[in-house]
SERO-4910 file (N, C-alpha, C, O; in steps of 0.05 Angstrom, whole numbers):
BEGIN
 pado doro    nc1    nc2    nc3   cac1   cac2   cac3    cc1    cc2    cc3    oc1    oc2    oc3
  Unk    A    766    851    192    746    838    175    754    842    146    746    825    130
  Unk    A    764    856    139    769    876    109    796    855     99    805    851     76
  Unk    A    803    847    120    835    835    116    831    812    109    839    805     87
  Unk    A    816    791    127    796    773    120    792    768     98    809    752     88
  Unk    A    773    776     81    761    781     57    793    784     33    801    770     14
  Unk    A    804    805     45    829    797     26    848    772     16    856    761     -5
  Unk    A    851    771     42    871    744     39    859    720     36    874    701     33
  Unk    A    822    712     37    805    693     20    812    699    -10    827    681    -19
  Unk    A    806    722    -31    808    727    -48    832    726    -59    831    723    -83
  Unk    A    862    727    -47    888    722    -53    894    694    -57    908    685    -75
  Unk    A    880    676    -33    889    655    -40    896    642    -67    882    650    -86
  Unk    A    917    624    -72    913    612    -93    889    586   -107    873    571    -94
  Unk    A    892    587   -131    867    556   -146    877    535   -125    859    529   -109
  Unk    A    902    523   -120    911    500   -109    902    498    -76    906    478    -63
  Unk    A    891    522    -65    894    529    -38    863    522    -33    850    509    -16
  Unk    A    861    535    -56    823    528    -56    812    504    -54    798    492    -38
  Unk    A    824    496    -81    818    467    -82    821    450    -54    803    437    -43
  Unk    A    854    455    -42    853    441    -23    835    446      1    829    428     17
  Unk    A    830    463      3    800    463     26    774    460     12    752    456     22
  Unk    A    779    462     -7    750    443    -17    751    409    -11    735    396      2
  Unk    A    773    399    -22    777    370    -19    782    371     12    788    348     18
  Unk    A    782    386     33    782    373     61    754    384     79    748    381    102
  Unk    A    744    396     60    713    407     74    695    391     56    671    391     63
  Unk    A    702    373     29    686    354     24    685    328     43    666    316     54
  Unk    A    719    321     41    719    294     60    705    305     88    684    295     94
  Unk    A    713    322    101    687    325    127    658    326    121    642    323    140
  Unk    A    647    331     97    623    334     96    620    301     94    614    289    115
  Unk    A    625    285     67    616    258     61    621    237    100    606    220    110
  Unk    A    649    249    111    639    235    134    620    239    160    620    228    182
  Unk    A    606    258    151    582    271    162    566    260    152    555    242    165
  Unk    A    558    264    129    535    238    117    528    206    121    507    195    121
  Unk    A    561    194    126    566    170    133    553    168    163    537    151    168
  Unk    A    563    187    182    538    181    209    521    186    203    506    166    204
  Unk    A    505    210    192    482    211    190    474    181    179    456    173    192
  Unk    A    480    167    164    462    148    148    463    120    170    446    103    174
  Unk    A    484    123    180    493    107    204    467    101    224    455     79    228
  Unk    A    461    127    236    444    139    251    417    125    241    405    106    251
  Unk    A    410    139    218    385    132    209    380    103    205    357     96    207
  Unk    A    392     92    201    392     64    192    386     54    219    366     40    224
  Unk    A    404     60    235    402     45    268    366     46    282    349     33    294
  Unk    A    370     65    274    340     81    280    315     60    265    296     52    279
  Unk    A    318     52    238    300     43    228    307     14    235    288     -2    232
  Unk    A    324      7    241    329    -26    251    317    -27    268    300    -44    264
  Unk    A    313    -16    292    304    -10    322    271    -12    325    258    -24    343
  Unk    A    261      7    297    234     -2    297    225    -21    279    200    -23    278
  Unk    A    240    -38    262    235    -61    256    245    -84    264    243   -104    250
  Unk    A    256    -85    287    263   -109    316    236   -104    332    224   -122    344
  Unk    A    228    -79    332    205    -78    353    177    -95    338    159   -106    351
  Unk    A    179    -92    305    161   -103    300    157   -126    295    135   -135    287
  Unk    A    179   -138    297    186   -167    293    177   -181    321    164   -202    323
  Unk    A    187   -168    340    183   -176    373    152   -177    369    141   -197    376
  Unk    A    139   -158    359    106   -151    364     86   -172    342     61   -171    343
  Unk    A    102   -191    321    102   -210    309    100   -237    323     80   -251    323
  Unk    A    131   -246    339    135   -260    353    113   -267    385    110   -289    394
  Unk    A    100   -241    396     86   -243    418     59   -242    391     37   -247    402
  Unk    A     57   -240    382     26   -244    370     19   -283    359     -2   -296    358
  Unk    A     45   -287    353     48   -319    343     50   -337    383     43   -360    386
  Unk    A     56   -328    394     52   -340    426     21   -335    431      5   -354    430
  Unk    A     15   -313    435     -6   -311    444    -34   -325    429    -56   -330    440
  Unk    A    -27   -329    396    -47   -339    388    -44   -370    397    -65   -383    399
  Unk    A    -19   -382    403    -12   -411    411    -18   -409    439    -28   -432    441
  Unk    A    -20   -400    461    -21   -396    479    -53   -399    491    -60   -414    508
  Unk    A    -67   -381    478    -96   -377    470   -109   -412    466   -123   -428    479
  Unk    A    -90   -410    436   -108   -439    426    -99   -460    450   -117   -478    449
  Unk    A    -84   -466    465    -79   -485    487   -100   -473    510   -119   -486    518
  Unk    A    -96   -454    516   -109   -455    549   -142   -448    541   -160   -456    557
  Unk    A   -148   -438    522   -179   -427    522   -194   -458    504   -219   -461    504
  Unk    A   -179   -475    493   -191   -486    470   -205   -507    497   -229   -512    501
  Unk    A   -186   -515    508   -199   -539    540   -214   -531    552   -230   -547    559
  Unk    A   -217   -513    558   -242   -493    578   -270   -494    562   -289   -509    566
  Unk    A   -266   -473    540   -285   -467    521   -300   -496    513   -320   -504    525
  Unk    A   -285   -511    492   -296   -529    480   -310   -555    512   -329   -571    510
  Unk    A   -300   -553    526   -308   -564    554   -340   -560    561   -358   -576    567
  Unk    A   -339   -528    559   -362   -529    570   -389   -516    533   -412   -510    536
  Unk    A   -378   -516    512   -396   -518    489   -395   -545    487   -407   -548    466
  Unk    A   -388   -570    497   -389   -590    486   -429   -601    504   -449   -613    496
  Unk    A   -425   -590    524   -453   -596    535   -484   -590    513   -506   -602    512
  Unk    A   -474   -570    500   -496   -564    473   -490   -572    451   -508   -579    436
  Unk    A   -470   -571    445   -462   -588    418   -436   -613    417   -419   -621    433
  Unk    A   -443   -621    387   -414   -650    392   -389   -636    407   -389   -612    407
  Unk    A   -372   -648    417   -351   -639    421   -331   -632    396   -315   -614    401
  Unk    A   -329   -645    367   -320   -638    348   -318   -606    337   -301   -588    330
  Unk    A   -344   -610    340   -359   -580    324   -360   -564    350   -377   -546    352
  Unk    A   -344   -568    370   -333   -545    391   -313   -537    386   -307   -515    395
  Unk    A   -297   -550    374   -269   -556    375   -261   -534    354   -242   -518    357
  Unk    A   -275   -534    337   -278   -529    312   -286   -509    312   -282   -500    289
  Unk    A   -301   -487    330   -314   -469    332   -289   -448    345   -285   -426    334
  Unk    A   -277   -455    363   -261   -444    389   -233   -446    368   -218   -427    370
  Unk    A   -227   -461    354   -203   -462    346   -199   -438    320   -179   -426    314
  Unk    A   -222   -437    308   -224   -411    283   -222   -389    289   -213   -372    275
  Unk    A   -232   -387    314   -235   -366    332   -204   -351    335   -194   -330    326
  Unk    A   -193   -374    356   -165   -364    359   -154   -362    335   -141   -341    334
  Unk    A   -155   -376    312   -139   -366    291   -146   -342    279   -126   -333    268
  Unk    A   -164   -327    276   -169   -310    261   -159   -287    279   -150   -268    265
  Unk    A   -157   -280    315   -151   -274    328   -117   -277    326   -111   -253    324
  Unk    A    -98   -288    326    -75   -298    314    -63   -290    292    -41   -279    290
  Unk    A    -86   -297    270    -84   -285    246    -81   -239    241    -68   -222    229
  Unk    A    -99   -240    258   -108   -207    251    -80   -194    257    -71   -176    243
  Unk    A    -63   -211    289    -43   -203    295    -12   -189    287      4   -170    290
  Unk    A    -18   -224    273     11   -225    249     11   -214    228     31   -205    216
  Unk    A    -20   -213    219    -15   -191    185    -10   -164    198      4   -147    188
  Unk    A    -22   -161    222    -12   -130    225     17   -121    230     27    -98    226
  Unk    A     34   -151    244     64   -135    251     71   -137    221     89   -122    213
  Unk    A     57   -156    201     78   -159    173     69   -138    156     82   -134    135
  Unk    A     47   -125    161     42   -106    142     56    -82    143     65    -68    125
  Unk    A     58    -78    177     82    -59    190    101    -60    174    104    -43    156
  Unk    A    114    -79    177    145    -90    167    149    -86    142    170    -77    134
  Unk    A    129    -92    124    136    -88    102    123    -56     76    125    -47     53
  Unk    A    109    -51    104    113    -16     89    132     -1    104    133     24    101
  Unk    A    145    -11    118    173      2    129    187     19    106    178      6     87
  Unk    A    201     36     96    219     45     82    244     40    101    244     45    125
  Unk    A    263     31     88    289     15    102    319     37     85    344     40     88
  Unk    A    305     44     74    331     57     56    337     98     70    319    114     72
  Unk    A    356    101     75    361    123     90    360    150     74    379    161     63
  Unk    A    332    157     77    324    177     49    332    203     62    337    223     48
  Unk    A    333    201     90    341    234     98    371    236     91    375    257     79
  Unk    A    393    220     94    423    220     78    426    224     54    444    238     45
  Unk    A    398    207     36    400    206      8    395    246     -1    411    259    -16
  Unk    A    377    255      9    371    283      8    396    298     15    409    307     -3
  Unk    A    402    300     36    425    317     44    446    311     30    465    326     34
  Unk    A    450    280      4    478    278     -3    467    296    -26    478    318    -30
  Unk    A    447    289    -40    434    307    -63    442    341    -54    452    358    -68
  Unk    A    437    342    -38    432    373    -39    469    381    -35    482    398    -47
  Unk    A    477    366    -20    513    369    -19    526    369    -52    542    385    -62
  Unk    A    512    348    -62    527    355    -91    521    371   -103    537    378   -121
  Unk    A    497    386   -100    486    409   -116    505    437   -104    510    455   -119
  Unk    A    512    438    -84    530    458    -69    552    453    -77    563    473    -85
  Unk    A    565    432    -79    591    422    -88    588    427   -124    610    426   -135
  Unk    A    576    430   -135    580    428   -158    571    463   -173    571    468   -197
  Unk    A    565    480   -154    561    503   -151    581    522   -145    582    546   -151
  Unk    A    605    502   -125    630    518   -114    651    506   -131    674    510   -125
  Unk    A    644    491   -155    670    477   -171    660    504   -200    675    520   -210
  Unk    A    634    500   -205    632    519   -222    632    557   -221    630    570   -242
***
């Protein structure tokens, strides 16, 4: 152990350096997956919310076809058939509507930028700039 410790302290500036410059390049390509990673990660749940966008825009089209013939069918017995039409179709939209602002509100309070990489490169240069000084 004692010997260890010596022959760290013997080394030469040039020796140092050079394991600094090859324990930095391993660190920065450590960061590079990590950000890799994270990014993949945040794509994954903004495909899911895009999908949960996409089935909200069917289902409100879907809705307004199969329920609007039924519904307005049998409200047309009490009122015009217009003002059934009219009634059943606001319906599904606002239903439709509630859907899609919710996947886009998702979507767009997403943070997309890979702040756990951004931290750990921060804190890497602060170590790095600690073992240069």
């Amino acid at each position: 152990m004692a010997t260890e410790v010596v022959r760290k302290e013997e080394r030469s500036i040039g020796e140092l350096f050079s394991e600094l410059a090859g324990e930095t390049s391993t660190l920065i390509r450590q960061e590079v997956a990590l950000a890799q990673v994270e990014i993949t990660q945040k794509a994954s749940k903004a495909g899911k919310n895009v999908g949960y966008l996409a089935v909200g825009g069917f289902v409100g089209y879907a809705g307004l076809l199969a329920i609007i013939a039924g519904v307005i069918l049998a409200m047309a017995n009490f009122m015009p058939a217009w003002l059934a039409a009219i009634i059943v179709g606001a319906i599904i939209g606002v239903v439709s509507y509630v859907l899609v602002s919710s996947a886009l509100t998702e979507l767009r309070n997403m943070e997309m930028a890979p702040t756990e990489t951004v931290e750990t490169i921060k804190e890497d240069a602060r170590w790095l700039k600690n073992q240069v000084t």
